[in-house]
C-alpha positions as CSV (number, residue, x, y, z in Angstrom):
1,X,-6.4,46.6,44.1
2,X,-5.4,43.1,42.6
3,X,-8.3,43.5,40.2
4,X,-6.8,46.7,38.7
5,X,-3.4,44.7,38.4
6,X,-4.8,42.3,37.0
7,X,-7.2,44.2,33.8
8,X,-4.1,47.0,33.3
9,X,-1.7,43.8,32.5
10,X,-4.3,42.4,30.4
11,X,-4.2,45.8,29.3
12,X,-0.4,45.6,28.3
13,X,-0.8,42.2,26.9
14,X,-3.3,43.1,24.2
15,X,-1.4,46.4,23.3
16,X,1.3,44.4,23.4
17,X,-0.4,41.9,20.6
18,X,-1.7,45.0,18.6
19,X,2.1,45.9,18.1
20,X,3.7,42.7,17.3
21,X,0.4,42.3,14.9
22,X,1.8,45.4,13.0
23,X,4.9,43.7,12.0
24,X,3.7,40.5,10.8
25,X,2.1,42.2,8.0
26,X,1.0,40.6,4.3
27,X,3.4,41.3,1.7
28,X,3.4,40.8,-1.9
29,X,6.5,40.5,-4.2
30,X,6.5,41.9,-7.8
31,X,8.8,40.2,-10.4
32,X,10.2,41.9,-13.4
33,X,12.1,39.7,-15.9
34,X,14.8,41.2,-17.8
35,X,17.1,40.3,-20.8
36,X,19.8,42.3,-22.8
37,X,21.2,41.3,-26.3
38,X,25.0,40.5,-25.5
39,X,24.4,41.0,-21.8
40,X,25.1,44.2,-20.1
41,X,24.3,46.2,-17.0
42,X,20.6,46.8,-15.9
43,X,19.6,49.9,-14.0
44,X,15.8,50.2,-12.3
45,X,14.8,53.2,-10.4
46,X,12.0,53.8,-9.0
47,X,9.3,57.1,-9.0
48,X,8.6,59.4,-5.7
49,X,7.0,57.2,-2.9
50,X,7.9,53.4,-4.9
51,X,9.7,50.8,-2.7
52,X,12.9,50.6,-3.4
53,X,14.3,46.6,-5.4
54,X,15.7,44.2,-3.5
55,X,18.4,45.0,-6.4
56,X,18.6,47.8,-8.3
57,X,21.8,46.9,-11.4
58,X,21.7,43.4,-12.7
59,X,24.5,42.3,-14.2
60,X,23.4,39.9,-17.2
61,X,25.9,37.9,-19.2
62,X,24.8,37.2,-23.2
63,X,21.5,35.2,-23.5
64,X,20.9,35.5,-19.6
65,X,17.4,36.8,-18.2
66,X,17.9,38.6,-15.1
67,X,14.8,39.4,-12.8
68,X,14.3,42.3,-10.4
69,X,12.2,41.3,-7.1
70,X,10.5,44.6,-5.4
71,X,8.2,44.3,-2.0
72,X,5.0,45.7,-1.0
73,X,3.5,46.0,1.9
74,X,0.4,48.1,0.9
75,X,-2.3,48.3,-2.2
76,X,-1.3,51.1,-4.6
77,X,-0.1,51.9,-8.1
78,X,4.0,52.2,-8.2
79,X,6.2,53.4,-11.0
80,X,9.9,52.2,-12.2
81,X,12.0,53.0,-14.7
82,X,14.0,50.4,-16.2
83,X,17.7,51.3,-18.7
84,X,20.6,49.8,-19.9
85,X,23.8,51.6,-18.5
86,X,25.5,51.7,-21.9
87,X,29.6,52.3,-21.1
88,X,30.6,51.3,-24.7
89,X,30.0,53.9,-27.4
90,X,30.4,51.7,-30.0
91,X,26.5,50.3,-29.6
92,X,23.3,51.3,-29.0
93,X,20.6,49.9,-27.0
94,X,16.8,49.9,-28.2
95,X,14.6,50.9,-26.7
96,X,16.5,53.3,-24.2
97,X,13.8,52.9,-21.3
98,X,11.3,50.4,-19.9
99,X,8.5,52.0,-18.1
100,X,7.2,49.7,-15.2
101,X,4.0,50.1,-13.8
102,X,2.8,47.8,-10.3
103,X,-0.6,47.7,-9.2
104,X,-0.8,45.9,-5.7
105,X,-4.0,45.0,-5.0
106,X,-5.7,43.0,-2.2
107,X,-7.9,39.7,-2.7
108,X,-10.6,38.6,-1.2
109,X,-8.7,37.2,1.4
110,X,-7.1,40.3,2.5
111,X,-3.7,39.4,1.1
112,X,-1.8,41.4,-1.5
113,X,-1.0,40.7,-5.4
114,X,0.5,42.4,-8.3
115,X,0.1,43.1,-11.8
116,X,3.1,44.3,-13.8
117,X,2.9,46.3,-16.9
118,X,5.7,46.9,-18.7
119,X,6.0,49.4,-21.8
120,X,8.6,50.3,-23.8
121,X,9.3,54.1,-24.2
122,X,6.9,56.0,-26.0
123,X,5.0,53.3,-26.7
124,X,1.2,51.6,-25.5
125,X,2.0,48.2,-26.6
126,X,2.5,45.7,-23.3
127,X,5.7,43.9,-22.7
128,X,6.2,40.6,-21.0
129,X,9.7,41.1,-20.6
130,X,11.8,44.1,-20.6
131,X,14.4,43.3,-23.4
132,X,16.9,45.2,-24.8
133,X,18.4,44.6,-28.5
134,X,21.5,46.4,-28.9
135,X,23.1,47.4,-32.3
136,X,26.2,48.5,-34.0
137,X,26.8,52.3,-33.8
138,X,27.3,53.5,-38.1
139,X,27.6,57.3,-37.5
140,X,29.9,59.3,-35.8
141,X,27.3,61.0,-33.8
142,X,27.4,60.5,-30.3
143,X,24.5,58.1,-28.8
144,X,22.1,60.3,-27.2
145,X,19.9,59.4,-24.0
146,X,16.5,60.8,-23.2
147,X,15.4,59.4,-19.6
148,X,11.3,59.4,-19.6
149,X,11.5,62.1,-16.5
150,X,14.0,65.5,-16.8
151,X,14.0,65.4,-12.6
152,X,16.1,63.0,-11.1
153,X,14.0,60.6,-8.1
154,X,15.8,59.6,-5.0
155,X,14.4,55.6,-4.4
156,X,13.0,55.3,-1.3
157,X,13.6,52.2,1.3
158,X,10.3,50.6,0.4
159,X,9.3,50.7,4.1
160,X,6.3,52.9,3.9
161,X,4.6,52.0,7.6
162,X,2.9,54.2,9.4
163,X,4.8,54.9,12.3
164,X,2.6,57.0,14.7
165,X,-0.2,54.7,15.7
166,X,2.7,51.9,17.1
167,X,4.7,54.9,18.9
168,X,1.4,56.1,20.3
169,X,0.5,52.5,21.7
170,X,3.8,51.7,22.6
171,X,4.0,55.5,24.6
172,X,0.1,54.7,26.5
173,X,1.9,50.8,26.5
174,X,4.9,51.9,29.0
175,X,2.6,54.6,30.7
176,X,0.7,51.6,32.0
177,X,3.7,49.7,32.7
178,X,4.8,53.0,34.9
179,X,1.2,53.0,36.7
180,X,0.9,49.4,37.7
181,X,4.5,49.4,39.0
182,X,3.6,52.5,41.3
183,X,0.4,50.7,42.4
184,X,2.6,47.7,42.8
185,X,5.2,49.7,45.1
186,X,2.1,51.3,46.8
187,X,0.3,48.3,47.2
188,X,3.6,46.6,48.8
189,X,4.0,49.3,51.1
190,X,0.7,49.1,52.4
191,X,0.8,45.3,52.7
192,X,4.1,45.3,54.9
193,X,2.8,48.1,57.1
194,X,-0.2,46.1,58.2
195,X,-2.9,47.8,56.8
């Protein structure tokens, strides 16, 4: 009977181990610099199933370079969209959109890295840096705003874990937990009556 103790709490132990093992891991940080010609509020959103920023709006003062940090916990290829939120219709920002795409790959190692690429709208050409110019509005037309997708995308948390195989462990985890401390009661029982 002490035997059966003894391999269900070693049981437990490495269940236990499996769980915490879950949460401890690799993560890889993506950084996108940003600058804006005579400073100016910085939007990024991000595409169905992207991890949400740390930040979403920077707030950059003129000649400051803002960056926005974004975590990943898993390999895949991740989408963002990048704007100026223009409140004065006196200027124009150029280009209207940054597109943002995050390849998170793993190393030999097993640990994760990205590779930014950042585009400006419409365009193939590669970016270093998303940076905005702005300019002087000379018509009397108002500024208009095309936004590289017509649907609107909800961001997500950026916690994209796989719940089900920790809940199942965890359930089969206290099920044990249950059993040993019935054949613990049992096993007490037994003991004080004498047999």
């Amino acid at each position: 009977m002490r035997a059966i103790f003894k391999t269900t709490i070693l049981i437990l132990i490495i269940l236990f181990a499996f769980c915490l093992s879950a949460f401890a891991a690799d993560k890889a940080q993506a950084d996108i610099p940003v600058k804006v010609e005579g400073g100016g509020t910085v939007l990024i959103t991000s595409e169905v199933n992207s991890p949400a920023p740390v930040k979403n709006i920077l707030e950059l003062k003129k000649g400051e370079t803002g960056h926005f940090y974004i975590n990943f916990a898993r390999p895949g290829e991740y989408s963002y969209n990048i704007t100026v939120n223009n409140t004065d219709d006196n200027f124009v920002y150029t280009p209207e959109y940054y597109r943002v795409i995050i390849s998170v790959l793993v190393n030999d190692d097993g640990s994760l890295y990205t590779v930014t690429t950042l585009r400006k709208e419409k365009s193939f050409s590669k970016s270093d840096i998303a940076q905005f110019s702005r300019t002087e509005k000379t018509t009397g037309e108002p500024p208009t705003t095309t936004s590289p997708d017509s649907t609107p995308h909800q961001p997500k948390t950026g916690d994209d874990t796989n719940l089900e195989k920790y809940v199942i462990a965890s359930i089969i985890a206290s099920a044990g937990l249950f059993i040993v401390s019935l054949l613990y009661k049992y096993d007490t029982k037994r003991l004080l009556r004498g047999y």
